[in-house]
SERO-4910 file (N, C-alpha, C, O; in steps of 0.05 Angstrom, whole numbers):
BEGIN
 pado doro    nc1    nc2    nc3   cac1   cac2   cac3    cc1    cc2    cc3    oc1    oc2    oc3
  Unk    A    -52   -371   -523    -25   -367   -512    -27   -345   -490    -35   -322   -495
  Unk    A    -20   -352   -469    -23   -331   -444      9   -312   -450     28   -326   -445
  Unk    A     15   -288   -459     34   -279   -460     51   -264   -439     74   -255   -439
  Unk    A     21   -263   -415     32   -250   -396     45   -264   -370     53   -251   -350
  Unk    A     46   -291   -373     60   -317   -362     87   -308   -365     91   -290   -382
  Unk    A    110   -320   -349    139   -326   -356    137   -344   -362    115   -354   -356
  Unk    A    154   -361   -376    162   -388   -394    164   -399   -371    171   -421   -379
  Unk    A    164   -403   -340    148   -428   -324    122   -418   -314    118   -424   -290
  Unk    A    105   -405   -325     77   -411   -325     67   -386   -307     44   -385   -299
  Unk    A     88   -364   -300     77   -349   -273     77   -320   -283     93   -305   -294
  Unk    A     48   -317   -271     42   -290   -281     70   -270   -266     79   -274   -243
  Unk    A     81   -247   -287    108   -228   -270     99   -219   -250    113   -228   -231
  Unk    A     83   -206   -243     87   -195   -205     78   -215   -185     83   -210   -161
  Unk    A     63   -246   -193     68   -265   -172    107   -272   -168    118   -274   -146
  Unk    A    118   -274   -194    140   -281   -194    161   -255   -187    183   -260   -179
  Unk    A    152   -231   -189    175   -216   -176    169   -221   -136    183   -228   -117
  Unk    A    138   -213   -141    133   -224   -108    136   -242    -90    140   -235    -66
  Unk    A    135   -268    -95    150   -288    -92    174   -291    -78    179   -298    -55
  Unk    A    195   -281   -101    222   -269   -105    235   -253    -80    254   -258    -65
  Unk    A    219   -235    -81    225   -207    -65    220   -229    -32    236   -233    -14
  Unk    A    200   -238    -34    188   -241      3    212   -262      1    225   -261     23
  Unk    A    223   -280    -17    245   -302    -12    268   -283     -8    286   -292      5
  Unk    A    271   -261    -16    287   -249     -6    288   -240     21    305   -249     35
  Unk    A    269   -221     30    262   -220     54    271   -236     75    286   -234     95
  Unk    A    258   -252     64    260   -278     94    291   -288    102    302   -290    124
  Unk    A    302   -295     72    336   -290     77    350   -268     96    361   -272    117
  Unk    A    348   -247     84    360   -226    100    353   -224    128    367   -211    144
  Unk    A    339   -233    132    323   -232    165    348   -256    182    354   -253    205
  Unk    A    356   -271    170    380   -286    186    396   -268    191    401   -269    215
  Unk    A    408   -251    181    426   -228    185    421   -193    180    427   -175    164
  Unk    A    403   -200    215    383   -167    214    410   -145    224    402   -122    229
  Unk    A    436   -148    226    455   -126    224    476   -124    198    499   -115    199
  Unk    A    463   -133    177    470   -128    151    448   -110    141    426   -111    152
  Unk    A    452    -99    129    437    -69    113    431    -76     94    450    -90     87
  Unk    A    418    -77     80    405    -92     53    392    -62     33    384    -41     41
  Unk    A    395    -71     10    377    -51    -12    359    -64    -30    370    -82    -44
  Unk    A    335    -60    -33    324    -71    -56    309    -58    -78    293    -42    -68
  Unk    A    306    -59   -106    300    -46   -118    276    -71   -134    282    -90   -148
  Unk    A    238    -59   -121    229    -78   -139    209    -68   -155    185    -62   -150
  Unk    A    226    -67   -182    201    -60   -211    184    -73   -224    188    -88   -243
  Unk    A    161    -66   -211    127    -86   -217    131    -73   -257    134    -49   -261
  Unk    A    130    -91   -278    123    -66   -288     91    -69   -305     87    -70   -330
  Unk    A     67    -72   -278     37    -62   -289     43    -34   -281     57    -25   -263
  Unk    A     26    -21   -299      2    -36   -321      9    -23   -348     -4     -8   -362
  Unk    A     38    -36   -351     50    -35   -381     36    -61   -396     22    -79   -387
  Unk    A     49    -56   -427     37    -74   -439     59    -97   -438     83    -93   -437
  Unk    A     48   -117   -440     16   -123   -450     -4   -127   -440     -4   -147   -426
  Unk    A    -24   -114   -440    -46   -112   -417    -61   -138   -413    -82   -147   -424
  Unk    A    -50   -146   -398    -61   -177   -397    -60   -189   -363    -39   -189   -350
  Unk    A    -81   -197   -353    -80   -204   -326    -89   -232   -317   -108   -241   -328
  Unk    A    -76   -248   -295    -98   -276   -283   -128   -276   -291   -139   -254   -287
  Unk    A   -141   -292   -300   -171   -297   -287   -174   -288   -270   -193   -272   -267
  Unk    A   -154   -296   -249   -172   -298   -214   -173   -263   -210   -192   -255   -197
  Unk    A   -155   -243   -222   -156   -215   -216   -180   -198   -232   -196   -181   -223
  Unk    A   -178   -211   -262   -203   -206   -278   -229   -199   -266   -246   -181   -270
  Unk    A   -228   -229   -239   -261   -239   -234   -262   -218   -210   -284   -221   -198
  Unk    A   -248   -200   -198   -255   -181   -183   -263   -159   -197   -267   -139   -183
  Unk    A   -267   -158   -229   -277   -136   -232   -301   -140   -260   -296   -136   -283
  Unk    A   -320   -149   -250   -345   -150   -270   -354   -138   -281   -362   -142   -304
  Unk    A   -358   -107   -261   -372    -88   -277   -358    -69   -298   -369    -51   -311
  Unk    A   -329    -78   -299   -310    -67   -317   -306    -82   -345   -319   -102   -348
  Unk    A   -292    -75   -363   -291    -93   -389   -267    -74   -407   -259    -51   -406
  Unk    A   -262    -94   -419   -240    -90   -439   -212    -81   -425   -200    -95   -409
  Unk    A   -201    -51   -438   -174    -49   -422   -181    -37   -390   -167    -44   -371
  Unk    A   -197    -24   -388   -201    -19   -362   -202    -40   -338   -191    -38   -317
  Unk    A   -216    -58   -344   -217    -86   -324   -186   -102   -325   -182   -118   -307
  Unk    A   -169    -97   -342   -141   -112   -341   -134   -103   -327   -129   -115   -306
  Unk    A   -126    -68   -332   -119    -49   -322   -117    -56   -284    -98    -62   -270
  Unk    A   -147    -51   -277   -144    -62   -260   -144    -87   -241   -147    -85   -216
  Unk    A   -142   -107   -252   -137   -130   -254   -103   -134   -252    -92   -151   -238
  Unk    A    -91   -114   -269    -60   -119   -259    -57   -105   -233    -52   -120   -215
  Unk    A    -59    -75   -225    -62    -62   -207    -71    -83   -186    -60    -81   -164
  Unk    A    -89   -101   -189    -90   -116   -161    -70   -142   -159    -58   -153   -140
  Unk    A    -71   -145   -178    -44   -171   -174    -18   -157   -163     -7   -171   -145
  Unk    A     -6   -137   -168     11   -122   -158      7   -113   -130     23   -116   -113
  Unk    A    -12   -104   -128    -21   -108    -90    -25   -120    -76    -18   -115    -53
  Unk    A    -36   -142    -82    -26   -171    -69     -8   -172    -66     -6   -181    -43
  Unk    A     20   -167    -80     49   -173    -85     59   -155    -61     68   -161    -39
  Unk    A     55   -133    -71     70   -106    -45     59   -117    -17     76   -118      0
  Unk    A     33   -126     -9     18   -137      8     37   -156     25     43   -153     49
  Unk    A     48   -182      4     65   -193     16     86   -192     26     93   -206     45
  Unk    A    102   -170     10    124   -164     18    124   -149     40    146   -148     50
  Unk    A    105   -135     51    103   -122     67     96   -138     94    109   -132    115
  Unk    A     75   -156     95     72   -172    110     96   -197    115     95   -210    136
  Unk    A    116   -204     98    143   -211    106    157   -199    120    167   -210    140
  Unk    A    162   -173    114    178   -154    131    168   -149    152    187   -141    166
  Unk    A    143   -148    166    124   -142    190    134   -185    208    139   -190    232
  Unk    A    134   -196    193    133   -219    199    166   -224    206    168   -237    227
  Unk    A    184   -219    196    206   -216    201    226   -198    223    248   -201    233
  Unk    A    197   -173    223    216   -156    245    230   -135    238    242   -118    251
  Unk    A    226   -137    214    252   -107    192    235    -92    184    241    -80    164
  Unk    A    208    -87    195    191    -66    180    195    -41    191    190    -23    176
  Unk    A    205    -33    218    210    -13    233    241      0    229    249     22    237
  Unk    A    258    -25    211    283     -4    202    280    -15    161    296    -26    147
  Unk    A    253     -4    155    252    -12    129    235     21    119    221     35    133
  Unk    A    242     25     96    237     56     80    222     44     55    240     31     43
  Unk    A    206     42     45    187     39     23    180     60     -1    156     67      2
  Unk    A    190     71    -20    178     90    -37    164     83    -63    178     71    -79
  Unk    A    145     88    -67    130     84    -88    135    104   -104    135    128    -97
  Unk    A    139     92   -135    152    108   -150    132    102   -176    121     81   -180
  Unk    A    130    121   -191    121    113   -232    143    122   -245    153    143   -239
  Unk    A    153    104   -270    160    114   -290    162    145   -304    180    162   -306
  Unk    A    134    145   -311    122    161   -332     91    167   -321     80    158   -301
  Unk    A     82    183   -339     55    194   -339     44    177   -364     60    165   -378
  Unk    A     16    177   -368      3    164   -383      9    167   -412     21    188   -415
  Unk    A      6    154   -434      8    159   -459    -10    185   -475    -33    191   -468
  Unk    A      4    200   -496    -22    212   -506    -40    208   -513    -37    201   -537
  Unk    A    -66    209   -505    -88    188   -522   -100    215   -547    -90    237   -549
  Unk    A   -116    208   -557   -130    224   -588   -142    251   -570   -147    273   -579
  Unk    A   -146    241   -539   -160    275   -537   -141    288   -518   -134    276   -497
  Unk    A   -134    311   -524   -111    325   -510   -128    336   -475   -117    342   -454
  Unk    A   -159    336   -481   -173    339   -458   -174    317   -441   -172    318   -417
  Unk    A   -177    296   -455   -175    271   -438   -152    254   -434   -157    230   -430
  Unk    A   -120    265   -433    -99    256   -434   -101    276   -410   -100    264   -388
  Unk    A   -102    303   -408    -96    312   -376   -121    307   -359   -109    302   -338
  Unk    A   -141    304   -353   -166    282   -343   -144    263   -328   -139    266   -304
  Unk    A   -133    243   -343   -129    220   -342   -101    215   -319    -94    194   -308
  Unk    A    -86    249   -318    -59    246   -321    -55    272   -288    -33    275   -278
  Unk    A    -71    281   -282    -83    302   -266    -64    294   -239    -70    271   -237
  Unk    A    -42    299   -214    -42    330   -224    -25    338   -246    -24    360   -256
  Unk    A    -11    315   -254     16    319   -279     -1    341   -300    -25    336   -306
  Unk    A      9    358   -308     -4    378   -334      3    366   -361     -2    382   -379
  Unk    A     16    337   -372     24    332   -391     30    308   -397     37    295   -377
  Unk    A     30    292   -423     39    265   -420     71    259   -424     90    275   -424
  Unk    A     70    231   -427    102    224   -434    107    238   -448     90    255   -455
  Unk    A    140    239   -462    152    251   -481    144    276   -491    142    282   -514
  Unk    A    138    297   -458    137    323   -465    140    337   -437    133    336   -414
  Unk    A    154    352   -454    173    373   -433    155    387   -411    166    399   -393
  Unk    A    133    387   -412    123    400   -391    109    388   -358     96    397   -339
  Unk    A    124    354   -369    127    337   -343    137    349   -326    147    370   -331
  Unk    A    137    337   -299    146    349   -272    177    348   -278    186    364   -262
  Unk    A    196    339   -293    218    329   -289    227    331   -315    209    328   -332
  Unk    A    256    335   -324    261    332   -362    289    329   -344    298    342   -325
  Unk    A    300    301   -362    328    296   -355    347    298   -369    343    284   -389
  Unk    A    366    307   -369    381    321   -390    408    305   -384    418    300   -363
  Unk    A    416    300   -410    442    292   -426    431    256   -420    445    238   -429
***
């Protein structure tokens, strides 16, 4: 069972990407309407699970690390397109892009290798000594 499929067969950041560039190309009929878009890839959450075809770019890797990045590239492909829609369209020069994360990495068993992992952040999720604590 591929779990990382949507129920029609498509891995999520082909199908948010997809999505987004069909969006794109719409809005481009009406380049003096102002548009907003908000698009949440969400690799390389679980379940860590990626294409074959992204897998087979990374051989010398294995287990979660090779998904890992295996989602990270399916997701760049994705931004890739969308980006090359908007270049293709003409809206890239009145278009603002920010790349954003969630969170910082999980705590793993070694508190040395959770800031390693997590660098320059000094801390993992669900602790106050993140860049940011949001209150109420």
């Amino acid at each position: 069972m591929r779990r990382y499929h949507s129920d029609n067969g498509t891995y999520s950041a082909d199908l948010l990407g997809t999505a987004t560039v069909n969006f794109v190309l719409r809005r481009a009929a009406e380049p003096a309407t102002p548009w907003y878009l908000y698009l949440p890839f969400q690799s390389v959450h679980s379940p860590l699970e990626a294409p074959a075809e992204d897998l087979a770019l990374y051989p010398q890797l294995q287990g979660p690390v090779q998904t890992r990045a295996a989602m990270i590239s399916a997701m760049d492909k994705q931004v890739g397109a969308v980006t090359h829609a908007l270049q293709q369209t003409e809206q890239m020069d009145d278009t603002i892009i920010l790349f954003t994360a969630d969170k910082c990495a999980l705590p793993l068993t070694s508190a040395k290798l959770t800031r390693a992992l997590t660098l320059p952040s000094v801390a993992c999720q669900r602790c106050a000594l993140r860049r940011g604590v949001r209150m109420g």
